[in-house]
DRENTORKOL-3810 file (N, C-alpha, C; in nm, 4 decimals):
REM DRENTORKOL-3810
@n.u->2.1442; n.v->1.5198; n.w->2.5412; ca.u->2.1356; ca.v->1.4313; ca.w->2.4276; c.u->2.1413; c.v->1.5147; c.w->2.2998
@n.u->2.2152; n.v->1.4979; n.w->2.2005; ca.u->2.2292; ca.v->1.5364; ca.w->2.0663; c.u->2.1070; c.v->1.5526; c.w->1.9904
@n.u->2.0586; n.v->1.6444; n.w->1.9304; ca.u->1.9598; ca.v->1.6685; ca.w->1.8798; c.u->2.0040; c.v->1.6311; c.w->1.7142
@n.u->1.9987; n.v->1.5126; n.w->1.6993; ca.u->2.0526; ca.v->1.5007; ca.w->1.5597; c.u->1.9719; c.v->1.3038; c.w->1.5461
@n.u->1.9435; n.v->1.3061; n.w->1.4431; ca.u->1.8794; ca.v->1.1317; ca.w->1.3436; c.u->2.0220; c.v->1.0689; c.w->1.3461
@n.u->1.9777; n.v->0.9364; n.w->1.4022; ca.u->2.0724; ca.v->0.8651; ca.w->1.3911; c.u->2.0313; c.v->0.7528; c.w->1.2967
@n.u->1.9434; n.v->0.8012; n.w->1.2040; ca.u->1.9789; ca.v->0.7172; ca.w->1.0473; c.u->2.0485; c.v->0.7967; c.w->0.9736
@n.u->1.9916; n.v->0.9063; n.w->0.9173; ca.u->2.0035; ca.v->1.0028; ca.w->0.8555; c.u->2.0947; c.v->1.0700; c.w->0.8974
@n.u->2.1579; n.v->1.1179; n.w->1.0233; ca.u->2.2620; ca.v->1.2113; ca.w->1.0561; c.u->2.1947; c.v->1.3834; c.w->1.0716
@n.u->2.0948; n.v->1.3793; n.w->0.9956; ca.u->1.9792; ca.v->1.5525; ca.w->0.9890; c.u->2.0175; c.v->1.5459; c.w->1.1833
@n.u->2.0492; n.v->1.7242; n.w->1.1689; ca.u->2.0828; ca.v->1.7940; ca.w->1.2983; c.u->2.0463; c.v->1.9324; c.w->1.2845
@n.u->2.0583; n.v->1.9971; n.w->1.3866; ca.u->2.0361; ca.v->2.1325; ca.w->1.3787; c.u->2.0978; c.v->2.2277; c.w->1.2783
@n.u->1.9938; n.v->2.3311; n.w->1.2011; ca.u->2.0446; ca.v->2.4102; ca.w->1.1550; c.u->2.0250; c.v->2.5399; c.w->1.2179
@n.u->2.0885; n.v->2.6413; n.w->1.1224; ca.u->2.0428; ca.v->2.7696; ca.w->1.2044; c.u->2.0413; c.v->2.8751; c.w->1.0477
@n.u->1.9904; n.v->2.9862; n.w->1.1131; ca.u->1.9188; ca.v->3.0590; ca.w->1.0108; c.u->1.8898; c.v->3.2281; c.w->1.0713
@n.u->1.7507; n.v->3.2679; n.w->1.0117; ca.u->1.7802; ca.v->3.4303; ca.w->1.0937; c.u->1.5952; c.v->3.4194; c.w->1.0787
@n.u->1.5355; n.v->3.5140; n.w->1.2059; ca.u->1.4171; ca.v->3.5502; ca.w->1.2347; c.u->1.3825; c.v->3.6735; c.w->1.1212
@n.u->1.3161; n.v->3.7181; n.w->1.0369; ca.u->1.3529; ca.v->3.7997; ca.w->0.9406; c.u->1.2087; c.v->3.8636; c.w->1.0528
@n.u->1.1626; n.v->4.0085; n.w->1.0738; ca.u->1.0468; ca.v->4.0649; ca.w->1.0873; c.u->1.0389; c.v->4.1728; c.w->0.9825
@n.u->0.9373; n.v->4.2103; n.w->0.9857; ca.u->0.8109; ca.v->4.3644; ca.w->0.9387; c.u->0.9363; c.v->4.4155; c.w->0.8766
@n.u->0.9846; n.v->4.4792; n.w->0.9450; ca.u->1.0898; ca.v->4.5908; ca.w->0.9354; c.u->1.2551; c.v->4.5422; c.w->0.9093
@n.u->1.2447; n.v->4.3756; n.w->0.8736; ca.u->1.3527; ca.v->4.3054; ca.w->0.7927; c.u->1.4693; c.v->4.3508; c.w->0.9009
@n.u->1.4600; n.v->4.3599; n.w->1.0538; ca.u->1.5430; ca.v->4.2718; ca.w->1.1449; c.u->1.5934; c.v->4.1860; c.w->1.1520
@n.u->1.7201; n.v->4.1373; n.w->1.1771; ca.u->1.7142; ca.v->4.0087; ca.w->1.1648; c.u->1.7914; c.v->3.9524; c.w->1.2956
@n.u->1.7118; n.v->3.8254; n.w->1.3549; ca.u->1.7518; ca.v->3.7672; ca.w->1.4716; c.u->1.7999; c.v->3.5892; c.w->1.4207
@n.u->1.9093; n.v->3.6215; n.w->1.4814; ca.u->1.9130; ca.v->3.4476; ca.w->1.5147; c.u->1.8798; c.v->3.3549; c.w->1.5754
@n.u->1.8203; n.v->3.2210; n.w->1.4756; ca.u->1.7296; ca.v->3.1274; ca.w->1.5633; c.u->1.7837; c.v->2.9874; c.w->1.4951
@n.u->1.7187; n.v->2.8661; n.w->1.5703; ca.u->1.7632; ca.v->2.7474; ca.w->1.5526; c.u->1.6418; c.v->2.7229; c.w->1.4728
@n.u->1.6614; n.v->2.5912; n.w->1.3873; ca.u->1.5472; ca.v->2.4980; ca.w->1.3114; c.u->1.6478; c.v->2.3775; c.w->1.3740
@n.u->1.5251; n.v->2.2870; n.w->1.4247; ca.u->1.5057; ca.v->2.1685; ca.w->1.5087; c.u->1.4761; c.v->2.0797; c.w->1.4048
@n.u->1.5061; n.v->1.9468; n.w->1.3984; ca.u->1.5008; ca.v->1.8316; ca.w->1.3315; c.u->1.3793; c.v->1.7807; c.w->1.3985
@n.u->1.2847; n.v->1.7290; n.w->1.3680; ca.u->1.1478; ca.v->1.6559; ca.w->1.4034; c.u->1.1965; c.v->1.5166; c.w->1.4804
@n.u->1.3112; n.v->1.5077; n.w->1.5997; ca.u->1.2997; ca.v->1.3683; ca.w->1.6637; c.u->1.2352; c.v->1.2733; c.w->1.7274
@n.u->1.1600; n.v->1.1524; n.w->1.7059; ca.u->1.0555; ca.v->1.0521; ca.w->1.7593; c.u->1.1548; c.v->0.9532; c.w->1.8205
@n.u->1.1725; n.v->0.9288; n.w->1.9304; ca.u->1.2217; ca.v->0.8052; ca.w->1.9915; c.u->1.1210; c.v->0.6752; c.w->1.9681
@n.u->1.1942; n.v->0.5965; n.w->1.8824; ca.u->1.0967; ca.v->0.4490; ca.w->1.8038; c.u->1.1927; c.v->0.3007; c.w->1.7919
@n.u->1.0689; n.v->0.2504; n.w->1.8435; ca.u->1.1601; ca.v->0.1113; ca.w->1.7951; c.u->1.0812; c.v->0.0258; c.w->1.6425
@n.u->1.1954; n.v->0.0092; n.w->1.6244; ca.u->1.2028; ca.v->-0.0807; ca.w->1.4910; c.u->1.2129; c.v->-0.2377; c.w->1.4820
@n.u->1.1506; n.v->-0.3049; n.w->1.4291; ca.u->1.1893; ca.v->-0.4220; ca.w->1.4162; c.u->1.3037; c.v->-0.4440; c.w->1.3080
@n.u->1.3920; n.v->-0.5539; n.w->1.3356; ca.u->1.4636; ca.v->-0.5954; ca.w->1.1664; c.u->1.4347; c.v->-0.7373; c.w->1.1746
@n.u->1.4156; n.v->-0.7808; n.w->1.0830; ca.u->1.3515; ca.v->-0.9222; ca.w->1.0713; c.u->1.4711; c.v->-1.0077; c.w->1.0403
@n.u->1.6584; n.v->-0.9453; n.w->0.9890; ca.u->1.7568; ca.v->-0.9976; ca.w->0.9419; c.u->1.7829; c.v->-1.0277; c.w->1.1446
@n.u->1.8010; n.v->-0.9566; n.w->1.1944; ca.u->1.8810; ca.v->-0.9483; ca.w->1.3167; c.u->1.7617; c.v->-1.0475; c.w->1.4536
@n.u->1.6134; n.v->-0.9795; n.w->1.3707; ca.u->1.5334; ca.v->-1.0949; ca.w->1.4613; c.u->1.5383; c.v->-0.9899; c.w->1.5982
@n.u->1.4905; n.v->-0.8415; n.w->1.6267; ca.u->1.5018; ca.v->-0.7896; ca.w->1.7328; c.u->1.5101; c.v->-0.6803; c.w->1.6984
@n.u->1.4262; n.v->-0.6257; n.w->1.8199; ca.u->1.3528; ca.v->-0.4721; ca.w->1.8051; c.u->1.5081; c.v->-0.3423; c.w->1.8485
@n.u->1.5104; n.v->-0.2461; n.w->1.7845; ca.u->1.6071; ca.v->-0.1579; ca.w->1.7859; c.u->1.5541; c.v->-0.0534; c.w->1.8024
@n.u->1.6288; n.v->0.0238; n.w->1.9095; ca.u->1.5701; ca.v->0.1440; ca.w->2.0173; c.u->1.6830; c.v->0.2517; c.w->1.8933
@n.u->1.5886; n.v->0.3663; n.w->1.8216; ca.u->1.6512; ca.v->0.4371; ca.w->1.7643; c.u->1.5737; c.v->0.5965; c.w->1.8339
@n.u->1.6824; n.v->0.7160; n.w->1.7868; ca.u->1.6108; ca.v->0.8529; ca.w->1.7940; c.u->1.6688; c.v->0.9070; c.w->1.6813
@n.u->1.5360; n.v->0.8861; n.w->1.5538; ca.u->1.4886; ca.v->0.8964; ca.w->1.4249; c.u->1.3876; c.v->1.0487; c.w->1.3943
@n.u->1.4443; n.v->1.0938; n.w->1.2555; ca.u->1.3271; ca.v->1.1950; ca.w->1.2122; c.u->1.2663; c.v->1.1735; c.w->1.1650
@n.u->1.1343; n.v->1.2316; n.w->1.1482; ca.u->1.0064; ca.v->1.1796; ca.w->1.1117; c.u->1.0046; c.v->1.1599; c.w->0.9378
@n.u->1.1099; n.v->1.2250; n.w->0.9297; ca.u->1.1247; ca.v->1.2130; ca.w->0.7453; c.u->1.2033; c.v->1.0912; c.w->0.7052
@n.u->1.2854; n.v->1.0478; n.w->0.8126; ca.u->1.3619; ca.v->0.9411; ca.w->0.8151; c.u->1.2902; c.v->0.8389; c.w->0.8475
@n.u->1.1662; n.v->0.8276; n.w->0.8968; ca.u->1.0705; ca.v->0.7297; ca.w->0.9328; c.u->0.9852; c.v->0.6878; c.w->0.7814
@n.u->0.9215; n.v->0.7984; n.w->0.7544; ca.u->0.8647; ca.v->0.7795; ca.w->0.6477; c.u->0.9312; c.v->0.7469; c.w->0.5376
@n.u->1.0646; n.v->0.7328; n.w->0.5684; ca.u->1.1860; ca.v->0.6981; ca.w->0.3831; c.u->1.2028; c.v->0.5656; c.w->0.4415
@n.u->1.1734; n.v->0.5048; n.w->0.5775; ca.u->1.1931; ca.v->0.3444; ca.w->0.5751; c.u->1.0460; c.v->0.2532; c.w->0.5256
@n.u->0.9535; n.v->0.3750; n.w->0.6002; ca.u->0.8106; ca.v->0.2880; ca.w->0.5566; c.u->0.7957; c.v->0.2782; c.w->0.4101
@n.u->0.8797; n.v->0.3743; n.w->0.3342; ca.u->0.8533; ca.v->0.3350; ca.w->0.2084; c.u->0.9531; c.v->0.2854; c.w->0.0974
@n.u->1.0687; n.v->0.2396; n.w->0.1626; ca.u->1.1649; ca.v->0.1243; ca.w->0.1221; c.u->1.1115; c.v->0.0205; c.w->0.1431
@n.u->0.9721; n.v->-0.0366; n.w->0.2526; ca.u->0.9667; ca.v->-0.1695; ca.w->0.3084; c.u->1.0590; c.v->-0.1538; c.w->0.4397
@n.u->1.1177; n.v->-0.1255; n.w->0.5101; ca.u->1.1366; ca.v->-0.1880; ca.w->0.6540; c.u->1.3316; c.v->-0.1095; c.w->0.6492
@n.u->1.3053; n.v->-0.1257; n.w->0.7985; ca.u->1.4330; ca.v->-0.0748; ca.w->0.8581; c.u->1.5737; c.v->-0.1653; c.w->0.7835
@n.u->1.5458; n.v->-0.3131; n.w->0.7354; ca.u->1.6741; ca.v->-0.4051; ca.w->0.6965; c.u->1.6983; c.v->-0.3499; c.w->0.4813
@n.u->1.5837; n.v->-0.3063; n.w->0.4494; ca.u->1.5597; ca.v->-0.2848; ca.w->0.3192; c.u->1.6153; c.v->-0.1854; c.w->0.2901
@n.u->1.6025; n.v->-0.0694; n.w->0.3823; ca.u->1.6440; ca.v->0.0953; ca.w->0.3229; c.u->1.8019; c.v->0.0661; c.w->0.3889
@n.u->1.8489; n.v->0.0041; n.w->0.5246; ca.u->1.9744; ca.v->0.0221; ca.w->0.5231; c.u->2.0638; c.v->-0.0138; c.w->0.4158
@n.u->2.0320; n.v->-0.1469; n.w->0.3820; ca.u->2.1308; ca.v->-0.2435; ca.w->0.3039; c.u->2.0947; c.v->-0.1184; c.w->0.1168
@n.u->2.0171; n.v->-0.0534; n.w->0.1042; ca.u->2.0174; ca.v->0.0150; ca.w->-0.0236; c.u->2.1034; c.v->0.1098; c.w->-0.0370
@n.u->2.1159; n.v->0.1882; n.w->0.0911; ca.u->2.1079; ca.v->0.3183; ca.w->0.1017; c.u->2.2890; c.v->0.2958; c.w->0.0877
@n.u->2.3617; n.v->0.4210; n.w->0.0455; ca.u->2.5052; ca.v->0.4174; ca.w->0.0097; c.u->2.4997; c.v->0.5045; c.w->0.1809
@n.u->2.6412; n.v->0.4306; n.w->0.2027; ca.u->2.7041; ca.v->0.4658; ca.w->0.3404; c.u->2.7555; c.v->0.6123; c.w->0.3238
@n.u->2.7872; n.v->0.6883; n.w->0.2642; ca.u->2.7879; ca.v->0.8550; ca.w->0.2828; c.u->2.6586; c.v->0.8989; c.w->0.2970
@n.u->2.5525; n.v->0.8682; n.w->0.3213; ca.u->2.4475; ca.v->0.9445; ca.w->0.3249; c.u->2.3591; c.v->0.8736; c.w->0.4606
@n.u->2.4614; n.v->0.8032; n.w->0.5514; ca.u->2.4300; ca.v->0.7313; ca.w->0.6067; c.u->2.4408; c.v->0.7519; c.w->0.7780
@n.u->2.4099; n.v->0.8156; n.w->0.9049; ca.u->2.4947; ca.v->0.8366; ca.w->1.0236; c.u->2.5998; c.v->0.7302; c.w->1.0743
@n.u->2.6734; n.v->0.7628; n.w->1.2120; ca.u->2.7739; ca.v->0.5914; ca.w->1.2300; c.u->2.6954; c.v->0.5338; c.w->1.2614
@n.u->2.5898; n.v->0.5173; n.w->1.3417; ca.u->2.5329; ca.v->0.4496; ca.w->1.3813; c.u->2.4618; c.v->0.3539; c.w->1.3148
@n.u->2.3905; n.v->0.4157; n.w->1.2238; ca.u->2.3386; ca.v->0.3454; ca.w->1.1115; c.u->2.4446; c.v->0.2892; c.w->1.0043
@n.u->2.5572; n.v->0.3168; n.w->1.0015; ca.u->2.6238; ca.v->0.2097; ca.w->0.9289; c.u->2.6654; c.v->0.1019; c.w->1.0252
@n.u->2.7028; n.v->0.1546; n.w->1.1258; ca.u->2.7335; ca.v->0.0234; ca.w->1.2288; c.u->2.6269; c.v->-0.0784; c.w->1.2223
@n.u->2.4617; n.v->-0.0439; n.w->1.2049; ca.u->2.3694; ca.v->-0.1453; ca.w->1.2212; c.u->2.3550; c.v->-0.1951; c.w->1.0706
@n.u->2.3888; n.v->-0.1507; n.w->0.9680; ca.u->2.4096; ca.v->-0.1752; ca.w->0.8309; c.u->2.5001; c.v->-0.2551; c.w->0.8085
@n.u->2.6197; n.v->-0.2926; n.w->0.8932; ca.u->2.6826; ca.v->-0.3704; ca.w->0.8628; c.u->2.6694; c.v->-0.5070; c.w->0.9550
@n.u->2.5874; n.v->-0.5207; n.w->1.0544; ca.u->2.5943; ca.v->-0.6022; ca.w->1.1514; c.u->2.4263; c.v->-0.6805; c.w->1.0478
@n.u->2.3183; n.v->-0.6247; n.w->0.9944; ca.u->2.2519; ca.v->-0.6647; ca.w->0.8948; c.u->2.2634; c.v->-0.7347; c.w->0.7743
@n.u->2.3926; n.v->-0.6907; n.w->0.7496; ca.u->2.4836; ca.v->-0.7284; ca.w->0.6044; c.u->2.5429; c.v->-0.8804; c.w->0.6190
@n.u->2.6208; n.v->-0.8930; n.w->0.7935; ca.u->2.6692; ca.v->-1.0004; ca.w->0.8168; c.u->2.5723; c.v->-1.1261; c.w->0.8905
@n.u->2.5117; n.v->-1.0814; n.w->0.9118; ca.u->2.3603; ca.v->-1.1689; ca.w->0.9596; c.u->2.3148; c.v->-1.2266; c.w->0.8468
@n.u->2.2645; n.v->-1.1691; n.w->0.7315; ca.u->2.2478; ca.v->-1.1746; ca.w->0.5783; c.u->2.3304; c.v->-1.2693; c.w->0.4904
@n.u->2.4376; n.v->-1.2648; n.w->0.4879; ca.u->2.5292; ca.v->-1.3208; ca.w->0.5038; c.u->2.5438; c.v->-1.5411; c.w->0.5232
@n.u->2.5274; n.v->-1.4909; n.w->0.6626; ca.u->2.5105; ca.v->-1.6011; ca.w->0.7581; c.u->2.4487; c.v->-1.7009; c.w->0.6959
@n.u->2.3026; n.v->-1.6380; n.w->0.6711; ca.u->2.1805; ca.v->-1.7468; ca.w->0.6779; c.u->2.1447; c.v->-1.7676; c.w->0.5596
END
């Protein structure tokens, strides 16, 4: 499984182990992933995401998973999360 937010798109970076004696080794930095479900109250049904914890805390404080998608501009956005951004949009829409 991809170690990468599928709101956000945040994935692995990489970087260097610096020690004492300014060695330097190469190492990975890991994205903080929580497998969570979300409610959206537009779609009416819980959504199985694997989200970073920074990406969690930028929905709790938009108000909710339907609030931060529909704000948020689609370049800053993963596919996935525009795919559910637009299926929100047309639900929205609807009713």
């Amino acid at each position: 499984m991809a170690k990468r937010c599928q709101i956000t798109g945040k994935t692995v970076m990489s970087g260097n182990n610096v020690s004492h004696a300014n060695n330097r080794t190469r190492r990975r930095f890991l994205p903080n992933l929580q497998s969570t479900r979300m409610h959206s109250e537009v779609l009416n049904r819980q959504i199985s995401l694997r989200v970073s914890t920074s990406a969690m805390r930028t929905i709790e404080k938009h108000g909710g998973l339907d609030a931060y998608l529909l704000q948020a501009r689609n370049a800053e956005l993963a596919a996935e999360a525009r795919e559910l951004k637009r299926a929100i949009s047309t639900a929205k829409l609807v009713k």
